[in-house]
C-alpha positions in Angstrom: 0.0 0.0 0.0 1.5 3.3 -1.1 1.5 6.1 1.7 0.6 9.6 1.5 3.1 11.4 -1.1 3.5 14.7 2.1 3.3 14.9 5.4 1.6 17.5 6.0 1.2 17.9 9.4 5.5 17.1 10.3 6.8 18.7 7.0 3.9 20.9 5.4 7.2 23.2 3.8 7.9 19.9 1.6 4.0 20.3 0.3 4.8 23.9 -0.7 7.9 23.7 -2.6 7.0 20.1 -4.4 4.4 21.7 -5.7 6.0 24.7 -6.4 8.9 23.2 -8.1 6.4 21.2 -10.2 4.6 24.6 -11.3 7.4 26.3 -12.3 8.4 23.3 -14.4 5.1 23.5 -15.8 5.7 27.1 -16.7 9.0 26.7 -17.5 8.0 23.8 -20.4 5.0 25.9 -21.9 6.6 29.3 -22.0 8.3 30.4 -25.2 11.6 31.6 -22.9 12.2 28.6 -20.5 14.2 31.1 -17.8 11.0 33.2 -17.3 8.7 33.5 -14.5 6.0 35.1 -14.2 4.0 33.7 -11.1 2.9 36.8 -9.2 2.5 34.8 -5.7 -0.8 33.4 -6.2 -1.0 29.7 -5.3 0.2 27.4 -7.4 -1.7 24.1 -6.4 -0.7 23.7 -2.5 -3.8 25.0 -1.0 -6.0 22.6 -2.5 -3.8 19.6 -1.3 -4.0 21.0 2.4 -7.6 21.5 2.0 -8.3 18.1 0.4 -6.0 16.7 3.7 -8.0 18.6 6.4 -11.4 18.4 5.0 -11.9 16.1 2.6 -10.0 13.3 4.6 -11.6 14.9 8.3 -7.9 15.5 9.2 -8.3 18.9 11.0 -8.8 17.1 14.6 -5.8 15.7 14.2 -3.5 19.2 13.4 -1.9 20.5 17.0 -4.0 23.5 18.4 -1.3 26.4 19.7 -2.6 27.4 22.9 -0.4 29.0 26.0 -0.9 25.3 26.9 0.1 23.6 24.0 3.1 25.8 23.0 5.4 23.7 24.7 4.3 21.0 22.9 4.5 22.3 18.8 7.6 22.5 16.0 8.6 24.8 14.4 8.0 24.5 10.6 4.5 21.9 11.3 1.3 22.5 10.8 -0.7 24.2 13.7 -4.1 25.5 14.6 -4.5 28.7 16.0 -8.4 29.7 17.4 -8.3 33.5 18.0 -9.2 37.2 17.7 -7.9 39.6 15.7 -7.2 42.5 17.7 -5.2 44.6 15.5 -5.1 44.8 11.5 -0.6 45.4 11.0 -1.3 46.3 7.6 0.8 44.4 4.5 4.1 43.4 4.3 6.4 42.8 1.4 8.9 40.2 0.9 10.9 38.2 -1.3 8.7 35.8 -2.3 10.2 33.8 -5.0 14.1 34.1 -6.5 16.5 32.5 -8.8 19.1 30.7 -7.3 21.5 29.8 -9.9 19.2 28.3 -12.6 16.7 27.1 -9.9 14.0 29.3 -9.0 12.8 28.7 -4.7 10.3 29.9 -3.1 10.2 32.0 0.4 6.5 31.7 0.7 5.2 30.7 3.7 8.8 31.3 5.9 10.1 34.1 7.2 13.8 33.0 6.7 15.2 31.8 3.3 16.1 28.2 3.4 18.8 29.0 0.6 21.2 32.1 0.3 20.0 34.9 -2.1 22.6 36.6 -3.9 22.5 40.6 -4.1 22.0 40.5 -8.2 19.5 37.0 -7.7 16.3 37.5 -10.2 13.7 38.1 -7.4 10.1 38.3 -7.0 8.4 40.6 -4.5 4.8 39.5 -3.1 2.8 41.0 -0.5 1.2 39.3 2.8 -1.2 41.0 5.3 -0.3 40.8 8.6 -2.8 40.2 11.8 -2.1 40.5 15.6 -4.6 37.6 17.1 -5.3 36.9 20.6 -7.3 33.9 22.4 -10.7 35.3 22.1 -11.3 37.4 25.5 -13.1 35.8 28.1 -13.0 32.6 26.6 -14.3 29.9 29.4 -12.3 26.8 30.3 -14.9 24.2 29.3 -14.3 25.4 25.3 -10.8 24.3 25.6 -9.4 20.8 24.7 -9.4 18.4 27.3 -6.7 17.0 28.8 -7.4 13.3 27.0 -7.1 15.1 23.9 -4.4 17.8 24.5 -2.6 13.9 25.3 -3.8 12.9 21.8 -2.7 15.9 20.5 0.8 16.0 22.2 1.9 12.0 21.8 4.1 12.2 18.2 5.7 15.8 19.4 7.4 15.0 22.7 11.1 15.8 22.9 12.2 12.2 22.3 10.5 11.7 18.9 11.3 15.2 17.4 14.8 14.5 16.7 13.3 11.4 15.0 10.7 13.7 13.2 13.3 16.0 11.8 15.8 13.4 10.4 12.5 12.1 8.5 11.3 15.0 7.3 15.2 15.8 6.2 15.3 12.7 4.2 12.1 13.9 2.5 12.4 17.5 1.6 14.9 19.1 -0.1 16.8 20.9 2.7 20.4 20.6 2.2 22.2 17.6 3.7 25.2 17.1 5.6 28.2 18.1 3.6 26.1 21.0 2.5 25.7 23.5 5.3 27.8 25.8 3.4 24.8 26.6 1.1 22.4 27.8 4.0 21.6 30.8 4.7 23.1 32.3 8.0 19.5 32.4 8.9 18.3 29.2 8.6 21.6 28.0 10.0 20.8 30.3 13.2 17.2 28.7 13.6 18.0 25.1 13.1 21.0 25.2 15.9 19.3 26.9 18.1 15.6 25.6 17.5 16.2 22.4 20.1 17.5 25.2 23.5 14.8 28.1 22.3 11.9 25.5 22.4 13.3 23.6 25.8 13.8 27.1 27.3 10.5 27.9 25.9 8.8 24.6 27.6 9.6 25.5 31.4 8.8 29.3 31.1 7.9 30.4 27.4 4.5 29.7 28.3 4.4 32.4 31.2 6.1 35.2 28.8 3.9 34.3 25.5 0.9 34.8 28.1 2.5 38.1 30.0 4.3 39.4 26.2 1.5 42.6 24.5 -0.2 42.7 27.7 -0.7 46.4 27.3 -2.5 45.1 23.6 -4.5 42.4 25.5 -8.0 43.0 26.9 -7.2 43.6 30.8 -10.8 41.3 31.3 -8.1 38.4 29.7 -4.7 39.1 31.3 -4.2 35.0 30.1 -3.6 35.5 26.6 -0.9 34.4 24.2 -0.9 36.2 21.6 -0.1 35.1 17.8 1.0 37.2 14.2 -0.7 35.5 11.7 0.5 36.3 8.2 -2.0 36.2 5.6 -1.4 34.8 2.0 -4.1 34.6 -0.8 -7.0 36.2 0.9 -9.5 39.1 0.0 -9.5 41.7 3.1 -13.0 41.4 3.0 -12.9 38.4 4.7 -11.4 39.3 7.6 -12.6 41.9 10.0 -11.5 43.4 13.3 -12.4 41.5 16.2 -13.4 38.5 14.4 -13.2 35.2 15.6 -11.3 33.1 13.0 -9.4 29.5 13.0 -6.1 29.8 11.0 -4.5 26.7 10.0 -0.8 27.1 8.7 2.9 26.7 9.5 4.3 27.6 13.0 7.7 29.4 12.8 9.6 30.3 16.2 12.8 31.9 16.1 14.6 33.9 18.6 17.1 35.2 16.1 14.7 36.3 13.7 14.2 39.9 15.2 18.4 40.4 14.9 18.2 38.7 11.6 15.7 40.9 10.3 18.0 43.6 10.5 19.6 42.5 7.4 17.5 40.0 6.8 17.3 37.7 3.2 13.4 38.5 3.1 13.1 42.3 4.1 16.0 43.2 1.3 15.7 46.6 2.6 12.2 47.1 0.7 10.1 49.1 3.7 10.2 49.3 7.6 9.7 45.9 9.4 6.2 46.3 10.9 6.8 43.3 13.6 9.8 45.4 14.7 7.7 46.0 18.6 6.5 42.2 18.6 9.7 40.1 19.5 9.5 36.8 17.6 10.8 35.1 20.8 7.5 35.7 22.9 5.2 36.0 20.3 4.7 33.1 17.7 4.2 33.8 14.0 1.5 31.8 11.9 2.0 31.5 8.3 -1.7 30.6 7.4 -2.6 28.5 4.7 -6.2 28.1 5.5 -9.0 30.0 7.6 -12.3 30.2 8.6 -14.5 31.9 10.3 -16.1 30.5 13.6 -19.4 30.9 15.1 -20.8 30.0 19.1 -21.0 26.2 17.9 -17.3 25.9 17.0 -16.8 26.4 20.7 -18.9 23.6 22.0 -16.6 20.3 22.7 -19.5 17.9 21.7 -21.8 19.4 19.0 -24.0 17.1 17.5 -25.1 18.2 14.0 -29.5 18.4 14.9 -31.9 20.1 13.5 -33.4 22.4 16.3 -36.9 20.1 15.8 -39.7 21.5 17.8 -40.3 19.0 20.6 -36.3 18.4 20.9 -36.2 22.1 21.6 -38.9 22.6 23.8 -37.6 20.0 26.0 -34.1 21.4 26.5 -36.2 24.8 27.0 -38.1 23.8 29.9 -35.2 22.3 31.8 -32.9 25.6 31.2 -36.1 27.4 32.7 -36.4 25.5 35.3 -32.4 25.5 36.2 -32.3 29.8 35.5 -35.4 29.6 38.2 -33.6 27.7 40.8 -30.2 29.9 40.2 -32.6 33.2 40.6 -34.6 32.0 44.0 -37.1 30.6 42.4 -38.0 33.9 40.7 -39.9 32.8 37.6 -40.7 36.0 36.2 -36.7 37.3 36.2 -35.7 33.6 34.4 -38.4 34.2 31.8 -36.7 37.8 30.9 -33.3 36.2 31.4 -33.8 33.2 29.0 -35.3 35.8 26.0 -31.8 37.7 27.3 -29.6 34.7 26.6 -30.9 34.5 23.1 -31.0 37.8 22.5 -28.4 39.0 19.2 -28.1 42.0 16.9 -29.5 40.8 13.6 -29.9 43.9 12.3 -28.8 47.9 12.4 -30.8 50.7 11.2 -30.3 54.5 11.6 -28.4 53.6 14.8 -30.7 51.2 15.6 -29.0 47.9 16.7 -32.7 45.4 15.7 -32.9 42.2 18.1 -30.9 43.4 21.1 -31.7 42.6 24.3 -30.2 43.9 27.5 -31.1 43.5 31.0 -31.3 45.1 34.2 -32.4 42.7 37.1 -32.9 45.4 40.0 -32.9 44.8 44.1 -29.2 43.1 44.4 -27.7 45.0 47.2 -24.4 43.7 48.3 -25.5 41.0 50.1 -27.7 39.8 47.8 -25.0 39.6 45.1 -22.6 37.5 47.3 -25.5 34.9 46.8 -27.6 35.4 43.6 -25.0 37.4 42.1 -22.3 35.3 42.3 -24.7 32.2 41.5 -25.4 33.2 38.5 -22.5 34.9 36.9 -21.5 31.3 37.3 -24.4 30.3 35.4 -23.6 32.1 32.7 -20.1 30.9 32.3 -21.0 27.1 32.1 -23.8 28.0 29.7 -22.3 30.8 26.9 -18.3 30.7 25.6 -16.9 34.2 26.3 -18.2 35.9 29.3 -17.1 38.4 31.8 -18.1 40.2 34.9 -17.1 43.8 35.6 -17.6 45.1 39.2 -18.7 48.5 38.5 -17.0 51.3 40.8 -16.1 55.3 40.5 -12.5 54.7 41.2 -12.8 51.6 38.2 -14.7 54.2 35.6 -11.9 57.1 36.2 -9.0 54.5 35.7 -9.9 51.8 33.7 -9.5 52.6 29.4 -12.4 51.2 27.9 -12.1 52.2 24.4 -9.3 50.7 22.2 -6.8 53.4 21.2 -4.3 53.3 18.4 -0.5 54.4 19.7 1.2 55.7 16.5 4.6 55.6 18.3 4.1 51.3 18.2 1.8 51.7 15.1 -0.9 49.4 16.8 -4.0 49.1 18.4 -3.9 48.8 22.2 -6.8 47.0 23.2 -9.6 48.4 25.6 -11.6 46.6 28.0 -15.2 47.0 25.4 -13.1 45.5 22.7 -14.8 42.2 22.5 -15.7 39.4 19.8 -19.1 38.8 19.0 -21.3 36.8 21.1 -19.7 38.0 24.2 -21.7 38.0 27.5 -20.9 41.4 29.9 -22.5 41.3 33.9 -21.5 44.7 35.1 -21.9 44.5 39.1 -23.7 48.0 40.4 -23.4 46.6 43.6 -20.4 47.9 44.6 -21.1 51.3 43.2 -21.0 53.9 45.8 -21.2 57.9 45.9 -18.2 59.8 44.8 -16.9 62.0 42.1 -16.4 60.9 37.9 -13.1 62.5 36.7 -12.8 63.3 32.9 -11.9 59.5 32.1 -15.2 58.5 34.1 -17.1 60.8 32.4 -15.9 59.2 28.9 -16.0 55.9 30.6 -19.8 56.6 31.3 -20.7 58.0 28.1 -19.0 55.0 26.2 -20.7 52.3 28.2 -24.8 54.3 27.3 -23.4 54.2 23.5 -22.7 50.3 24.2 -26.2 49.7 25.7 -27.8 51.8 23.7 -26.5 51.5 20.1 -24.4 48.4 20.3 -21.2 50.4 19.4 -17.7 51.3 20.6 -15.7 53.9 19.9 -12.5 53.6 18.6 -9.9 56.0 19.4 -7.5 57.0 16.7 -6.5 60.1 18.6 -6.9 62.6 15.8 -10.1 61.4 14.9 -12.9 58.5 16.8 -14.7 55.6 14.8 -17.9 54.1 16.2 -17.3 50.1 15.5 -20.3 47.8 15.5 -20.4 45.5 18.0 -23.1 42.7 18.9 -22.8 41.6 22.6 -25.4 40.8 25.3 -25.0 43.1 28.7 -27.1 42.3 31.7 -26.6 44.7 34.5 -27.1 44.2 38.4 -27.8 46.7 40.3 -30.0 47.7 43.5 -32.0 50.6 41.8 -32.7 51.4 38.2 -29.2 52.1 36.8 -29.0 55.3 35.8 -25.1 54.5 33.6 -26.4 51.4 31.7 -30.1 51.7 30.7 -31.3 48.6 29.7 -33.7 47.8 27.3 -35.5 45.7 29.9 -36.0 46.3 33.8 -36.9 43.8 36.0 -37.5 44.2 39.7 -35.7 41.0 41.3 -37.6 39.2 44.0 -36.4 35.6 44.7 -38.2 33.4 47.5 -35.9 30.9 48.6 -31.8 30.4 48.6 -32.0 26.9 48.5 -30.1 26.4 45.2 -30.1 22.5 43.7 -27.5 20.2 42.6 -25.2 21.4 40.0 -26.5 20.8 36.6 -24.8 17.3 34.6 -22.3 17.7 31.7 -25.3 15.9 29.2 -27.8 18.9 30.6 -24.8 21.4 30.4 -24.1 20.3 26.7 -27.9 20.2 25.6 -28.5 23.8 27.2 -24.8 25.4 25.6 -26.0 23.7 22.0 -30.0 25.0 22.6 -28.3 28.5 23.0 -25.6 28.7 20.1 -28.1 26.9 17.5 -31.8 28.6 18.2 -30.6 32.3 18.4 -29.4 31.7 14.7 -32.6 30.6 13.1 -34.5 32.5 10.5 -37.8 34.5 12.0 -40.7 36.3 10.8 -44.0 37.5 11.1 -47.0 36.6 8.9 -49.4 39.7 7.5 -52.0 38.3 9.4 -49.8 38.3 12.6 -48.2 41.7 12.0 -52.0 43.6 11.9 -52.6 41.5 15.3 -49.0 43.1 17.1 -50.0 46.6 15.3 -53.6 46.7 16.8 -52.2 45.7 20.3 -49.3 48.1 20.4 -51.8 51.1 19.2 -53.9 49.9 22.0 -51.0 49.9 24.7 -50.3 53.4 23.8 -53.6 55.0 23.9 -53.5 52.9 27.3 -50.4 54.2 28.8 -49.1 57.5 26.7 -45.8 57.3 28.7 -44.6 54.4 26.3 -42.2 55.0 24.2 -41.4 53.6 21.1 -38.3 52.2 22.7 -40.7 50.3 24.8 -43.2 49.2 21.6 -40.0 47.9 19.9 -38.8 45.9 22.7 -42.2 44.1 23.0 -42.0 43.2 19.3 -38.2 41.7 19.6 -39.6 39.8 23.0 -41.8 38.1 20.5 -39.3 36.9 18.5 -37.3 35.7 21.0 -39.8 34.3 22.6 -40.9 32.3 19.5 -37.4 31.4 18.7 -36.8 29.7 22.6 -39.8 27.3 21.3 -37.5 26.9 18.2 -40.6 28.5 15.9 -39.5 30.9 13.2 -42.4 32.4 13.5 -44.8 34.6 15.9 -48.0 33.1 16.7 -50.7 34.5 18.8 -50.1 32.0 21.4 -46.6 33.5 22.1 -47.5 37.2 21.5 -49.9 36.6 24.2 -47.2 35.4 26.5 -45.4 38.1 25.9 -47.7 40.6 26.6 -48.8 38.3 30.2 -44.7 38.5 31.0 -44.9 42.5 30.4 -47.9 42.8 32.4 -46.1 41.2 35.6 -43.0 42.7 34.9 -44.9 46.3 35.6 -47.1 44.9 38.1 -44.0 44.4 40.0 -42.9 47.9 39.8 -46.6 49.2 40.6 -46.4 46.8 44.0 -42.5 48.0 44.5 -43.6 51.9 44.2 -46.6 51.4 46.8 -44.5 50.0 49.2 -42.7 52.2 49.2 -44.8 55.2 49.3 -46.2 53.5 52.6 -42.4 53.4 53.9 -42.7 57.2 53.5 -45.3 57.9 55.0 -44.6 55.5 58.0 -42.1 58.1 58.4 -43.0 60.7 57.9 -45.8 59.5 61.0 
């Protein structure tokens, strides 16, 4: 039985020149001057082997995943996975991509050191790749990460004892230069291939702490855990990839603690513009060279995520069990888990005239202190086991006139320092009110304040480029705590808290666990929409409400409407019926019932006082 003709995943360089060798033949044999080239860096046939490997044969799984826990464990020059954000956009950066040594023409594509030496007068071919700084998406929660079975899967063929074993067979098999010809490397590579066994050791027993302490003045101070990663970008439109997207890049590792001294004089840079890695050392901070990426939505997170159609009684099912386990973690407040299910579902689907359609924020009111060391804390953790990327600010004046919120370019490092609001989409936000007490905003609190009304408001941050301020979409769910209505965050729905017991159950299985993350990341996504007949029946009954009550806004008219659909979608319906826009109008009835019964108590407080 004949084996696989690369191996991708120990010697993925080999793929790339094979196949670039074999174009350039090709060329080379149908062009009317054999010396000419004309390849203007686009790929020549690789990409489609690597996709055929990962996909087509369901080898992804099997690729490493570069993690601050799995550095230790990865080669330089293999194939990795890398599962991030990108933070900052570094712009395009030329380099030598392909050039003529003697009558062979080599390619550079994919490295950042030349495996050959390139003459000063060598026929050379200048490409372009973008460049991305991407972190671990912030806030990420433990249970998304690989498990330790499968980080041992992951890490069995690339323990120190079989990489020397690795290399010598990937040596054999590539067209690296053997003994007897080490004269014909480049300085370079030399450097990287002496040194590559003490900067990976060294790495292994405290890399990990520097890659995850290295740009922590770039890394969301809500995700001081990070380890960052430049990912160089070949072959791709820049419409494809946006700021603060969450993206999985598959492509070559490279590690070299040279490289930044190198560069100086470097085979690659060839003088042709200023390095724009110069302020991210190459020994903290790994570089990708991606072959293949893809975007990744909630379900790419979940560990076991079973392909399902959301079908109705399947859904409902999971439904009434995540109700039931959001009423035990809120004291058995019904009412408050109803508003706080439709809030977990809740998403931006659309924006008009600043008008971010389908969000839902939430402010649970009556936590005081105490109450937060109990429900508070309960279910913040809640939310962590059931969403991916979470995080909960405690909300104070001295945190509001220190804290930088907004991400702000520093043209002295050319690059965007993140800021606490710069988050991926999907991201779940519990600001604690609790601990807000009286005292004075400074001009940073101020701007603190007003950015965090824009974010509950319009579903937008503000971007600071210092000599001018861009409003970035964003699409993230905020539920606020607080004791009275919060006057910093207003939320699109209040909801006077009012548990009854503190009596919390057992915590939930990993099968109920999986079933209510899977219920969350698949219904929010489905399709919805409301019949004619439908529409004329929510029109009529939101003209009513308003001759009923003329203090409603239209703020409080759309909300209703979005409650529908979320309320339809929990069911897994893509559709309102008039069974659901009836519940929703019963849960908006209670929910102002409450704050009717809260207001005449305490109108009789006051006048018990005043007694």
């Amino acid at each position: 039985m004949v084996g696989p003709q690369y191996d991708f995943i120990a010697n993925p360089l080999g793929a790339v020149r094979s196949t670039f060798d074999a174009a350039v033949a090709s060329a080379s044999a149908s062009a009317s001057d054999p010396s000419s080239f004309d390849f203007d860096g686009r790929d020549w046939g690789a990409l489609p082997l690597f996709r055929q490997f990962l996909f087509d044969h369901s080898n992804l799984s099997q690729v490493p995943l570069l993690a601050p826990a799995t550095f230790r464990c990865a080669v330089p020059n293999t194939l990795v996975r890398f599962r991030g954000m990108i933070q900052d956009m570094l712009g395009n950066e030329l380099y030598v991509g392909a050039y003529k040594d003697g009558s062979v023409w080599r390619t550079n594509k994919f490295m950042d050191v030349s495996l050959f030496p390139m003459s000063p007068s060598a026929d050379t071919r200048i490409w372009e790749r973008q460049l991305l700084y991407c972190v671990p998406v912030p806030g990420l929660n433990s249970w998304t990460e690989v498990s330790a079975e499968e980080l041992d899967h992951l890490s069995m063929d690339w323990t120190p004892e079989n990489r020397d074993k690795r290399r010598r067979e990937d040596d054999e098999s590539s067209d690296m230069p053997v003994s007897g010809d080490e004269d014909k490397i480049s300085p370079n590579t030399k450097r990287m291939r002496e040194g590559e066994h003490s900067s990976l050791a060294s790495h292994s027993q405290g890399g990990a702490t520097e890659i995850a302490s290295s740009g922590t003045c770039l890394v969301s101070s809500l995700d001081s855990n990070s380890g960052p990663c430049i990912v160089k970008i070949y072959d791709s439109p820049d419409c494809e990839l946006k700021l603060n997207g969450i993206f999985e890049f598959v492509g070559i590792l490279t590690y070299d603690s040279e490289l930044h001294e190198d560069n100086e004089d470097s085979d690659l840079s060839n003088g042709l513009s200023e390095d724009p890695l110069c302020h991210f050392p190459p020994n903290t901070i790994p570089r990708l060279h991606c072959l293949i990426h893809r975007k990744l939505e909630l379900q790419d997170f979940l560990q076991n995520n079973p392909i399902l159609e959301p079908k109705l009684d399947f859904v409902k099912g999971i439904r009434e069990a995540l109700l039931r386990h959001l009423t035990t973690v809120l004291g058995n407040d019904s009412l408050a888990a109803h508003f706080m299910l439709l809030h977990l579902l809740s998403k931006v689907h659309a924006s008009a005239d600043d008008i971010a359609v389908g969000k839902f924020s939430l402010n649970l009111t009556g936590f005081k202190k105490e109450t937060f060391s109990t429900f508070g804390k309960q279910l913040t953790l809640a939310v962590k086991n059931l969403l991916p990327f979470t995080f909960c600010i405690p909300l104070t004046i001295e945190y509001l006139n220190t804290v930088s919120l907004a991400p702000k370019k520093n043209y002295d490092t050319n690059r965007l320092e993140a800021g606490v609001l710069q988050l991926a989409d999907g991201s779940h936000v519990i600001f604690d009110e609790t601990k807000l007490e009286t005292g004075t905003l400074n001009s940073i609190g101020v701007e603190n304040a007003r950015l965090l009304r824009n974010l509950m408001e319009l579903q937008k941050v503000e971007y600071d480029f210092k000599y001018y301020k861009m409003d970035m979409a964003t699409n993230v769910q905020l539920l606020v705590l607080s004791e009275g209505k919060s006057n910093i965050l207003p939320a699109d729905a209040v909801v006077p808290f009012e548990p009854s017991t503190t009596n919390f159950s057992e915590a939930a299985t990993t099968e109920a666990l999986e079933a209510w993350r899977w219920y969350l990341a698949t219904v929010r996504h489905l399709s919805h929409s409301i019949e004619p007949e439908m529409q004329k029946v929510v029109e009529n009954d939101l003209v009513a409400a308003r001759q009923d009550d003329r203090s409603l806004s239209s703020q409080d008219l759309s909300r209703l409407v979005t409650m529908g659909r979320l309320l339809s979608l929990s069911y897994g319906e893509t559709s309102l019926s008039l069974e659901h826009w009836q519940m929703v109008k019963e849960l908006e009835r209670l929910r102002r019932e409450r704050f009717r019964e809260m207001n005449a108590v305490r109108s009789c407080l006051c006048f018990a006082y005043i007694a």
